[in-house]
py3Dmol code that shows the C-alpha trace and the ligand (Angstrom):
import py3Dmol

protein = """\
ATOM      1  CA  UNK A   1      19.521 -23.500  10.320  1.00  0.00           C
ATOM      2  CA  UNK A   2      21.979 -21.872   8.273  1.00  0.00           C
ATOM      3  CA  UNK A   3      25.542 -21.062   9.281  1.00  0.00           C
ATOM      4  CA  UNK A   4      27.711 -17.895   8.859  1.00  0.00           C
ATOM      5  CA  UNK A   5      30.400 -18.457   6.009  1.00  0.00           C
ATOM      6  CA  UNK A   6      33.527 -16.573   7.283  1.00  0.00           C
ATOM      7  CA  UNK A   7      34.860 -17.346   3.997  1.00  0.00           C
ATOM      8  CA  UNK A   8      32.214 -15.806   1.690  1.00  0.00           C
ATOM      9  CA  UNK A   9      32.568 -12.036   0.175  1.00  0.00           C
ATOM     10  CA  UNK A  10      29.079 -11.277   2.039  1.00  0.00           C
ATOM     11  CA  UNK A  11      29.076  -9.134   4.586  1.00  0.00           C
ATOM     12  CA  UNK A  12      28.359 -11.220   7.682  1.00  0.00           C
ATOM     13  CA  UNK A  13      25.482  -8.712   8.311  1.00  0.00           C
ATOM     14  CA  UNK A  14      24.170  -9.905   5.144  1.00  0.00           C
ATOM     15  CA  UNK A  15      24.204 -13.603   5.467  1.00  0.00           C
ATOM     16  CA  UNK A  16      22.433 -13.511   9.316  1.00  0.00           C
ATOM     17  CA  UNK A  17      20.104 -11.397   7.546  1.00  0.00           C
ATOM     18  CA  UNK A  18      19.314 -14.275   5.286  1.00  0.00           C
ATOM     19  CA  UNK A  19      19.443 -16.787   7.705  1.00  0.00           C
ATOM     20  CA  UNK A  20      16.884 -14.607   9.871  1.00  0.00           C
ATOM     21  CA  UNK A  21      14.950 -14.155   6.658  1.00  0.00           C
ATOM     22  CA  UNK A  22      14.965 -18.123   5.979  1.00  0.00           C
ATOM     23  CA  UNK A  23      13.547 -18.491   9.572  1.00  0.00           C
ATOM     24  CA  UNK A  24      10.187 -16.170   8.975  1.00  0.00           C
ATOM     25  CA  UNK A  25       9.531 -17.745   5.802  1.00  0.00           C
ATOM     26  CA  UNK A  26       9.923 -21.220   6.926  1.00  0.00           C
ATOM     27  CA  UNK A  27       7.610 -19.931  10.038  1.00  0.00           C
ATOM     28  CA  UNK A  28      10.199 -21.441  12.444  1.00  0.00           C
ATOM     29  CA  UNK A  29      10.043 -17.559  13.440  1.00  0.00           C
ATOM     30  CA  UNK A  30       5.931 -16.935  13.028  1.00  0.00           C
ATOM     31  CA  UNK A  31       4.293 -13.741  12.873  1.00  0.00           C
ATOM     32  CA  UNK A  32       4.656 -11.791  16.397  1.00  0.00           C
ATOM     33  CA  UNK A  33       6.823 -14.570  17.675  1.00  0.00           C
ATOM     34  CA  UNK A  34       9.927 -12.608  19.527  1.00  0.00           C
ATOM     35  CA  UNK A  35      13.509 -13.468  18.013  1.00  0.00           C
ATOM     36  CA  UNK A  36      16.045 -14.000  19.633  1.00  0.00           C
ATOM     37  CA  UNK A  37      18.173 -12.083  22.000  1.00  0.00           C
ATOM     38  CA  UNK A  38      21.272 -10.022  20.436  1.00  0.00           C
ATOM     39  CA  UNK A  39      23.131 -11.671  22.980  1.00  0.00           C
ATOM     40  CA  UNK A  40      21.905 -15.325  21.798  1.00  0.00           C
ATOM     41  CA  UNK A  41      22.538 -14.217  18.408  1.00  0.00           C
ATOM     42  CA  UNK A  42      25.820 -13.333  18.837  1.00  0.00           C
ATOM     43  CA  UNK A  43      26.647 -16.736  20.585  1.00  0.00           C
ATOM     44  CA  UNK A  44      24.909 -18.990  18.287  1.00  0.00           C
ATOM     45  CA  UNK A  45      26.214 -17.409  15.183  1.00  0.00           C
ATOM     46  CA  UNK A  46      29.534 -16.078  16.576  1.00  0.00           C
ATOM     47  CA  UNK A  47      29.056 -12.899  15.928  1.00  0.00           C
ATOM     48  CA  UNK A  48      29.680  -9.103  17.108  1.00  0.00           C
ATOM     49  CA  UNK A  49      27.288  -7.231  18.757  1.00  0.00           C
ATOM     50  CA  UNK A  50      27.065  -4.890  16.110  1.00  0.00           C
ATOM     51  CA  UNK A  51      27.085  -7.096  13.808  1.00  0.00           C
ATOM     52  CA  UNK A  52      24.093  -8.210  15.227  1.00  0.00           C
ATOM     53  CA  UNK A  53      22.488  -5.211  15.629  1.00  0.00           C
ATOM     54  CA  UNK A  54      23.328  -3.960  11.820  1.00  0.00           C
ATOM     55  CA  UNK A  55      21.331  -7.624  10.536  1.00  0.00           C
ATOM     56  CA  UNK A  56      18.188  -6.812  12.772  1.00  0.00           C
ATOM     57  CA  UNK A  57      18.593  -3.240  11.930  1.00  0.00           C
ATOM     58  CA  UNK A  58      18.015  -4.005   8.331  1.00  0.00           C
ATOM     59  CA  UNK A  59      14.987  -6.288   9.045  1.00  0.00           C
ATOM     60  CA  UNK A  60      13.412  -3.962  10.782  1.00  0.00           C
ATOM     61  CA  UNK A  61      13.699  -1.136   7.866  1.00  0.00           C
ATOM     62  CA  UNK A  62      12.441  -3.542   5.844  1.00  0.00           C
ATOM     63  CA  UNK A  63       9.511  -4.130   7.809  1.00  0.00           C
ATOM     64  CA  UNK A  64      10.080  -7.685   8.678  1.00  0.00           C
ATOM     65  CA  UNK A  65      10.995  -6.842  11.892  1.00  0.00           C
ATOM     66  CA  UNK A  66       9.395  -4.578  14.692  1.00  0.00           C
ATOM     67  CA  UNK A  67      10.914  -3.229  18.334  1.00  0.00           C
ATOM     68  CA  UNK A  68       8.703  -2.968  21.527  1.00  0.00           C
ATOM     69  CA  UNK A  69      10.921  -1.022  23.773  1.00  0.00           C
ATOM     70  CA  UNK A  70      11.516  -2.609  27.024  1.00  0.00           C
ATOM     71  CA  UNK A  71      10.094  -6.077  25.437  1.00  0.00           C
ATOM     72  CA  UNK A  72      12.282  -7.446  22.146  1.00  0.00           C
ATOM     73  CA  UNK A  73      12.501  -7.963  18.742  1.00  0.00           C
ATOM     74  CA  UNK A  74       9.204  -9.171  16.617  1.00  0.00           C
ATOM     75  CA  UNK A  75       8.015 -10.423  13.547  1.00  0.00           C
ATOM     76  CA  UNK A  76       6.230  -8.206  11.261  1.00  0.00           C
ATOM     77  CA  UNK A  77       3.128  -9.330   9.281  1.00  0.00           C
ATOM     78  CA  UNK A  78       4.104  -9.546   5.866  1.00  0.00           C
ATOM     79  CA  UNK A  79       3.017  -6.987   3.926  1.00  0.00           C
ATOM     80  CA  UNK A  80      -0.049  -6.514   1.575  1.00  0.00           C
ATOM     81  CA  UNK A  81       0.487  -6.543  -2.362  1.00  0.00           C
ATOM     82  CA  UNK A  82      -0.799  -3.949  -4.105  1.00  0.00           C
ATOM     83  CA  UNK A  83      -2.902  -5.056  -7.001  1.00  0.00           C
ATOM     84  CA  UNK A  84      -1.977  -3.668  -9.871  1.00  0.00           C
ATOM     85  CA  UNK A  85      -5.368  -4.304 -11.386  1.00  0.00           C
ATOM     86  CA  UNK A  86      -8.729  -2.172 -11.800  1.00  0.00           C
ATOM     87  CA  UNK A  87     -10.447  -3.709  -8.427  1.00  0.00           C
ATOM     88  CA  UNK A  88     -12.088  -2.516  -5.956  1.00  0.00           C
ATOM     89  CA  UNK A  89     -10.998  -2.352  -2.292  1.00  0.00           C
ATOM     90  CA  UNK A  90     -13.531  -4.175  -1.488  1.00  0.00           C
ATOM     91  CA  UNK A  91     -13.063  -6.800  -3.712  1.00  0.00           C
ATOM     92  CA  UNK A  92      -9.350  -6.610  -2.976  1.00  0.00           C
ATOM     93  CA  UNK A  93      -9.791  -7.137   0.856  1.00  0.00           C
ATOM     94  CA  UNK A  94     -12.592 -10.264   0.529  1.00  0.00           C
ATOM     95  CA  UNK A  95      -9.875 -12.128  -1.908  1.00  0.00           C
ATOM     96  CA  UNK A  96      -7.581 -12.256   0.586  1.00  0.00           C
ATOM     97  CA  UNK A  97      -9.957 -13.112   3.480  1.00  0.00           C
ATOM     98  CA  UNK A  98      -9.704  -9.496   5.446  1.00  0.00           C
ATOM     99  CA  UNK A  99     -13.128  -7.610   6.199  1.00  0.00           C
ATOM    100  CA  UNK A 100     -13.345  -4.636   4.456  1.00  0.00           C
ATOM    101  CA  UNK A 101     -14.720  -1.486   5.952  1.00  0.00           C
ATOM    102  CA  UNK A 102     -14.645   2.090   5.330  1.00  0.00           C
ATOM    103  CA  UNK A 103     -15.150   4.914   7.493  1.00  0.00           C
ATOM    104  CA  UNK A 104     -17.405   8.172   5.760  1.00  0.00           C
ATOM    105  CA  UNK A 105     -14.477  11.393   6.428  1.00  0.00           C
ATOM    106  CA  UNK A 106     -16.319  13.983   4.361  1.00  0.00           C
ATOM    107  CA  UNK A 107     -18.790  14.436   1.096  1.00  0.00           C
ATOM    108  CA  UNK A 108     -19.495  17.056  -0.550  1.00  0.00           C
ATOM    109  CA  UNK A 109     -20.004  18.457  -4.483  1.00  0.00           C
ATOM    110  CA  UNK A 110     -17.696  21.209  -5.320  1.00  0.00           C
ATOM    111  CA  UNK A 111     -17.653  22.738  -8.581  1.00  0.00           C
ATOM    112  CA  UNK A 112     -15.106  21.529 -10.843  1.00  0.00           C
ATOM    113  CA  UNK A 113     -12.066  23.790 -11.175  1.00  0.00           C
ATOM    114  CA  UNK A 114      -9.905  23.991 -14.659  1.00  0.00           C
ATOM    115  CA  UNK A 115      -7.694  20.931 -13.751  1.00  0.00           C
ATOM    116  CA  UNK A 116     -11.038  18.332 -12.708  1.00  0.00           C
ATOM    117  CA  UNK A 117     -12.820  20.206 -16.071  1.00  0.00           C
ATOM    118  CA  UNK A 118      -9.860  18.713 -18.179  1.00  0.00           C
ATOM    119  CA  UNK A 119     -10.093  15.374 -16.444  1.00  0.00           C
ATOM    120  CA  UNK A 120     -13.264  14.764 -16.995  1.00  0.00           C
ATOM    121  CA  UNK A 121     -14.052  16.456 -19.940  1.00  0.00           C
ATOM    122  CA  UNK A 122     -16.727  18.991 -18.545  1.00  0.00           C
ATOM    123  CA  UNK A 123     -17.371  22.597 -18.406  1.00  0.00           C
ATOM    124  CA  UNK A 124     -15.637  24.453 -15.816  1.00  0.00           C
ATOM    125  CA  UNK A 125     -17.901  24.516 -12.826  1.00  0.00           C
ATOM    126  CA  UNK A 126     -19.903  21.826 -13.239  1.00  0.00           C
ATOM    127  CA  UNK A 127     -20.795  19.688 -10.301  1.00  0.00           C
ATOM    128  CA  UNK A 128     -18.008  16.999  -8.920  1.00  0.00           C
ATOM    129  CA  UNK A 129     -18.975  15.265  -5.874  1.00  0.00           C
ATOM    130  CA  UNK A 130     -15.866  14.651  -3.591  1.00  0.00           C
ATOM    131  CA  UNK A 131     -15.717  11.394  -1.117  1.00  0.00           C
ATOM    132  CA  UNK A 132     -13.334  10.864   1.646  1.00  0.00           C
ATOM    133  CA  UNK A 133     -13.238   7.434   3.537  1.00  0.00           C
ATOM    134  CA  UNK A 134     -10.519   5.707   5.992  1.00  0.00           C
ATOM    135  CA  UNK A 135     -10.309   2.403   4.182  1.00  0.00           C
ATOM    136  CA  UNK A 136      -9.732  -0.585   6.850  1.00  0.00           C
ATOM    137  CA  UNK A 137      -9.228  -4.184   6.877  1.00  0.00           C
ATOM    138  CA  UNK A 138     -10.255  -6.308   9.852  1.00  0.00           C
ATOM    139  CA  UNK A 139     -11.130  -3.016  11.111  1.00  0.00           C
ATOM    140  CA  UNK A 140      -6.948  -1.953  10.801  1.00  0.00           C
ATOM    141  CA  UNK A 141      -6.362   1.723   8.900  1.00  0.00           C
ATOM    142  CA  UNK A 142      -4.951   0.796   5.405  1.00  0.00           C
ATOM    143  CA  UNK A 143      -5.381   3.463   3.635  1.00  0.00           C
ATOM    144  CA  UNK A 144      -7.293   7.253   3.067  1.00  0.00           C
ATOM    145  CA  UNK A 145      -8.854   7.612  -0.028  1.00  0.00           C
ATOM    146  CA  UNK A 146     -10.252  10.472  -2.200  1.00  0.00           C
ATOM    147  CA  UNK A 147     -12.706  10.210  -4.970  1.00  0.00           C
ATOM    148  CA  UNK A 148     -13.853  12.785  -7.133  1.00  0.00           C
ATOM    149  CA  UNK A 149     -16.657  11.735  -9.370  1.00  0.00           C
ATOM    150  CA  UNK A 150     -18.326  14.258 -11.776  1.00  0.00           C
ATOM    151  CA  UNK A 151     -22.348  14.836 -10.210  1.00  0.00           C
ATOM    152  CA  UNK A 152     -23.647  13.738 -13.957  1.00  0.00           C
ATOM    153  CA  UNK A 153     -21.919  10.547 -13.500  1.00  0.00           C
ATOM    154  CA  UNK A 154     -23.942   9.591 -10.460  1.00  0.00           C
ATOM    155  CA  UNK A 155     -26.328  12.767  -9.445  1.00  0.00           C
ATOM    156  CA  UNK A 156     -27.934  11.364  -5.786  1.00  0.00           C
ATOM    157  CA  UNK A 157     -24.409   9.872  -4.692  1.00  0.00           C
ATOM    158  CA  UNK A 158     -24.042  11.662  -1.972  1.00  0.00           C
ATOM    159  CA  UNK A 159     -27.811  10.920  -0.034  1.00  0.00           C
ATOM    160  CA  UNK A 160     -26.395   7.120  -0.171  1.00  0.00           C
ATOM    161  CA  UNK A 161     -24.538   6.120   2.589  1.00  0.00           C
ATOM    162  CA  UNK A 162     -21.009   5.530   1.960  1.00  0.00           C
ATOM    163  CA  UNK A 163     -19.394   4.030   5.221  1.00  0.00           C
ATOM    164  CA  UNK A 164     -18.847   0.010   5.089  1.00  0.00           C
ATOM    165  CA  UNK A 165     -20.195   0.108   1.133  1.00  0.00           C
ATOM    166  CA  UNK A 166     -18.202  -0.560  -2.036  1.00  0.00           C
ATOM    167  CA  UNK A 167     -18.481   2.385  -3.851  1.00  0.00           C
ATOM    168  CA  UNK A 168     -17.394   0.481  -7.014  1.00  0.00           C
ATOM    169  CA  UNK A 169     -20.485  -1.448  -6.009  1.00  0.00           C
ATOM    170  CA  UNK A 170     -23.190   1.701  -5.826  1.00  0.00           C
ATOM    171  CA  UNK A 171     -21.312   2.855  -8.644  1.00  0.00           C
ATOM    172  CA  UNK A 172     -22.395  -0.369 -10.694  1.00  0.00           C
ATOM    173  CA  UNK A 173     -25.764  -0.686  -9.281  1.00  0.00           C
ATOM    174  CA  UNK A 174     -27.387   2.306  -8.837  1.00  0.00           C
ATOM    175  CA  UNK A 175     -26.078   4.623 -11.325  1.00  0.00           C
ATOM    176  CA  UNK A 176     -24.960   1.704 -14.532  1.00  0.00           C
ATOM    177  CA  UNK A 177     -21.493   2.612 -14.084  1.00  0.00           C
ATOM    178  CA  UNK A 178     -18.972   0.211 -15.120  1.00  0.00           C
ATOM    179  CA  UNK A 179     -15.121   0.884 -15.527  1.00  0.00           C
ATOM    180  CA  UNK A 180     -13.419  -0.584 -18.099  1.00  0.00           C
ATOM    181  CA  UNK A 181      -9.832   0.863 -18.485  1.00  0.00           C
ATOM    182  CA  UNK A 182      -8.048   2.578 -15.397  1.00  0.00           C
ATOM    183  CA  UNK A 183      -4.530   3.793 -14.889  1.00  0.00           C
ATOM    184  CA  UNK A 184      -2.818   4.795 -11.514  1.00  0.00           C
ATOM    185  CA  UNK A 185       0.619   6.451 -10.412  1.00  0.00           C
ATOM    186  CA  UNK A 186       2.441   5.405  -7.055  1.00  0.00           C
ATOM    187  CA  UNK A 187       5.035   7.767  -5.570  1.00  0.00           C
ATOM    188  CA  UNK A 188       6.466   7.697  -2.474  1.00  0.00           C
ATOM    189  CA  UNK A 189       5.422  10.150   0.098  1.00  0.00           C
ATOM    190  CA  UNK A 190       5.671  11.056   3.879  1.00  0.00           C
ATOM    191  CA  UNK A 191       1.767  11.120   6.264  1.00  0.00           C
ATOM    192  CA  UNK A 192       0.894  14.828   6.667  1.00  0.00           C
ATOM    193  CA  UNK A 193      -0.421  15.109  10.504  1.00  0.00           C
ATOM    194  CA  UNK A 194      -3.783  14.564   9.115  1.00  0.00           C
ATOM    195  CA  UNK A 195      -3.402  11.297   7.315  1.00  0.00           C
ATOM    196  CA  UNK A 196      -0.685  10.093   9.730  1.00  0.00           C
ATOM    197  CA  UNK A 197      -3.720  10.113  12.594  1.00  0.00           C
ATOM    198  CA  UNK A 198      -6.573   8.794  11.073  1.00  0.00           C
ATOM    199  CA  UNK A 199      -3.966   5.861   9.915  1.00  0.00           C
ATOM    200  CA  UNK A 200      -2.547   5.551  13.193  1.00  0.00           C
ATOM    201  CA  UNK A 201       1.458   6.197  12.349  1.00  0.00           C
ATOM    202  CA  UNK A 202       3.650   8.577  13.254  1.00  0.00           C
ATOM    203  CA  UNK A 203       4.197  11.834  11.428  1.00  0.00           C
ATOM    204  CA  UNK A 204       6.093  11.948   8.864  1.00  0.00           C
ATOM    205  CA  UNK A 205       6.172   8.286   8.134  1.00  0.00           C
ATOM    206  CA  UNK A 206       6.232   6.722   4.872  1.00  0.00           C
ATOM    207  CA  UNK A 207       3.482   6.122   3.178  1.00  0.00           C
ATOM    208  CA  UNK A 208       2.513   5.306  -0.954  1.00  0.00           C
ATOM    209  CA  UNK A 209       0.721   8.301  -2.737  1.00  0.00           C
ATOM    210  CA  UNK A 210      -1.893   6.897  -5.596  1.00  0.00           C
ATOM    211  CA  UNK A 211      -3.646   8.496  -7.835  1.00  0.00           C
ATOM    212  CA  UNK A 212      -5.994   6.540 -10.116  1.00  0.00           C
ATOM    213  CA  UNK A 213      -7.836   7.342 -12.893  1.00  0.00           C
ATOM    214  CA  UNK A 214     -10.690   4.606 -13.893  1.00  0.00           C
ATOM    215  CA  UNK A 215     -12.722   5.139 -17.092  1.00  0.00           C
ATOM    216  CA  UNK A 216     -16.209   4.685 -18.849  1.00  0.00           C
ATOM    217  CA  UNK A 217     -16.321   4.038 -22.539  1.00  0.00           C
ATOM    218  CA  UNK A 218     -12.992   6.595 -23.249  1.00  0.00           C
ATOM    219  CA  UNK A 219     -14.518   8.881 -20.474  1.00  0.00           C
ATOM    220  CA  UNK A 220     -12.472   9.661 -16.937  1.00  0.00           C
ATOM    221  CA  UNK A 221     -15.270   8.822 -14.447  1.00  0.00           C
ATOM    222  CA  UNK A 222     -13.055   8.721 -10.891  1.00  0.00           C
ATOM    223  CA  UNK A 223     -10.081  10.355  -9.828  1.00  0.00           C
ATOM    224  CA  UNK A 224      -8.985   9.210  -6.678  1.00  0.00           C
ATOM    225  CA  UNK A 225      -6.506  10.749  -4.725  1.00  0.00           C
ATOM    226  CA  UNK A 226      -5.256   8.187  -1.729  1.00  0.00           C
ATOM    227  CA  UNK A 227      -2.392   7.502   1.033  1.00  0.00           C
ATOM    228  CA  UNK A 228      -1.522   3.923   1.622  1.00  0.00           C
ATOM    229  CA  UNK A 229       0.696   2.702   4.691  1.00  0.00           C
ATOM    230  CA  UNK A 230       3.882   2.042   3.491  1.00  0.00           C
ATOM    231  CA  UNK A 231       4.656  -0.265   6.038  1.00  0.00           C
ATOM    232  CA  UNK A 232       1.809  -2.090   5.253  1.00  0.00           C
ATOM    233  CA  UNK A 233       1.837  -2.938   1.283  1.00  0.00           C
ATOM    234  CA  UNK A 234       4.342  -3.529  -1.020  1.00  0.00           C
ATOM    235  CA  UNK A 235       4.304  -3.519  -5.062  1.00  0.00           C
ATOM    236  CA  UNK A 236       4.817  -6.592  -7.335  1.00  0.00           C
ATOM    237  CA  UNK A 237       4.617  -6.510 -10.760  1.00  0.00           C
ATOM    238  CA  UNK A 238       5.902  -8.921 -13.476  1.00  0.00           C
ATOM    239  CA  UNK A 239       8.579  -8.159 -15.286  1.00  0.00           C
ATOM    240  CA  UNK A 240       8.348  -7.546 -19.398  1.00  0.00           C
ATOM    241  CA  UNK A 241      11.116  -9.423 -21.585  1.00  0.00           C
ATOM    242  CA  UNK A 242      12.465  -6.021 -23.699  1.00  0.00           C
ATOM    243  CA  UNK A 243      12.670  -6.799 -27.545  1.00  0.00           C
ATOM    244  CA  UNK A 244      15.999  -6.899 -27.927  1.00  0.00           C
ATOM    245  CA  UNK A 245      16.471  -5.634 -31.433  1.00  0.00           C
ATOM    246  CA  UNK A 246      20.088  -5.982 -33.017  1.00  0.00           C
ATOM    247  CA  UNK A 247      22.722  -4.043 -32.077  1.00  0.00           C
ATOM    248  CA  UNK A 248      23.486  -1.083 -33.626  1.00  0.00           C
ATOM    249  CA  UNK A 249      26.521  -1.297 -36.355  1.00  0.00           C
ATOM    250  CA  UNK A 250      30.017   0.157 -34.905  1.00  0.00           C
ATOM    251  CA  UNK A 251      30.670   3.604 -36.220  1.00  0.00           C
TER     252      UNK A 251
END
"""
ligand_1 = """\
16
GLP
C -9.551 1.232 -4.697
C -9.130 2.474 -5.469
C -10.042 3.656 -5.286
C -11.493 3.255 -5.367
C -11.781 2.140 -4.419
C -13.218 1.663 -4.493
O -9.126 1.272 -3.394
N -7.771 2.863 -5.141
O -9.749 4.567 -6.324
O -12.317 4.375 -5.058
O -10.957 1.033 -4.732
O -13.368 0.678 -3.510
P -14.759 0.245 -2.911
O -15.615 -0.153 -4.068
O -14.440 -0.873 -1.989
O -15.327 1.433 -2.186
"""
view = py3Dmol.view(width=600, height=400)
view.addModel(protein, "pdb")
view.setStyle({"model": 0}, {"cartoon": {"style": "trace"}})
view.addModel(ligand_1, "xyz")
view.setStyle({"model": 1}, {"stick": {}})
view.zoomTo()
view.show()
């Protein structure tokens, strides 16, 4: 295990941090497993109780850490990585070995006001069927998720039931639709009381605002509109090498 160097510029916060970090990821410290007391901590490691505190503080911020009043200090599950890909939930979920599932909020076609017209390229008015589901895996909340399809797209959507079913899949199968170029924003946001119950978190918390676009042959076929837990996913991407062209001469 590792030791506290009284001699290094990190803050000793910092390094127990680390060494708590080092601990989960070796699964000496598994998932749900309790860690130790503050008071052990501060023994073993020399350390202040604040100290302490400010190290476990951090972990639990991060999300690597969570508090039962009354009953300790646990490990979190790490956190799911947002794919950063055109997939389906569905297909998302059964990669990495959860059930999917998804929970039928609301459908219904509204009529497509000046903003959906310009998304999808059709006359104001026009049909746009709307689809709300509570996305779950293992049968845990994940995420709430809005679609907005135009009715030409897919005319009898809504007389298929859309609880536990891909609707990538339906998509594909019953009405020949078959994305081929998508794009999605992520923002930080905070659960509105709404979303915050159906996803089982308290008000207010944080949570990862999506909006994705997926397209047909040039054409904007979904817009989805969708909360993810925050405390639950995390992003990833590579990162590019920037052409580094040559400097600019010194005026
Ligand atoms: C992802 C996307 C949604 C899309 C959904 C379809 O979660 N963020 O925009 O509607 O996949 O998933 P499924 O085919 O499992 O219903």
């Amino acid at each position: 295990m590792g030791k506290i160097d009284p001699t290094s510029p990190v803050p000793k916060y910092f390094q127990l941090r680390g060494i708590l970090l080092d601990l989960i990821e070796d699964a000496e410290l598994p998932v749900d497993a309790p860690i130790p007391s503050e008071r052990e901590l501060c023994q073993r490691f020399g350390l202040s109780r604040m100290t302490v505190r400010q190290a476990v503080d951090h972990l639990v911020t991060e999300g690597r850490l969570y508090r039962v009043p009354g009953k300790g200090t646990f490990v979190a599950r790490p956190k799911i990585e947002m794919p950063l890909r055109l997939v389906s939930f569905t297909e998302d979920m059964r990669a990495r070995g959860l059930e999917p599932g998804a929970r039928d909020l609301d459908h219904r076609t509204t009529n497509a006001n000046v903003t959906l017209a310009r998304v999808f390229d059709i006359p104001v008015g026009t049909g746009v069927h709307v689809i709300e589901r509570l996305r779950t895996a293992d049968g845990e909340p994940m995420a709430v998720e809005r679609s907005q399809i135009p009715a030409t797209v897919a005319p009898d959507l809504l007389d298929i039931p859309l609880g536990d079913v891909s609707l990538y899949d339906v998509l594909e199968k019953r009405f020949g639709v078959v994305f081929d170029a998508g794009e999605q924003t992520i923002e930080a946001g905070l659960a509105d009381s709404a979303d915050a119950r159906l996803l089982d978190l308290p008000r207010g918390s944080a949570v990862l605002l999506l909006q994705r676009r997926s397209f047909m042959n040039g054409k904007c076929v979904e817009l989805a509109v969708s909360t993810y837990r925050a405390d639950r996913y995390q992003l990833r991407g590579a990162l590019e090498i920037p052409r580094r062209g040559r400097p600019a001469p010194r005026q």
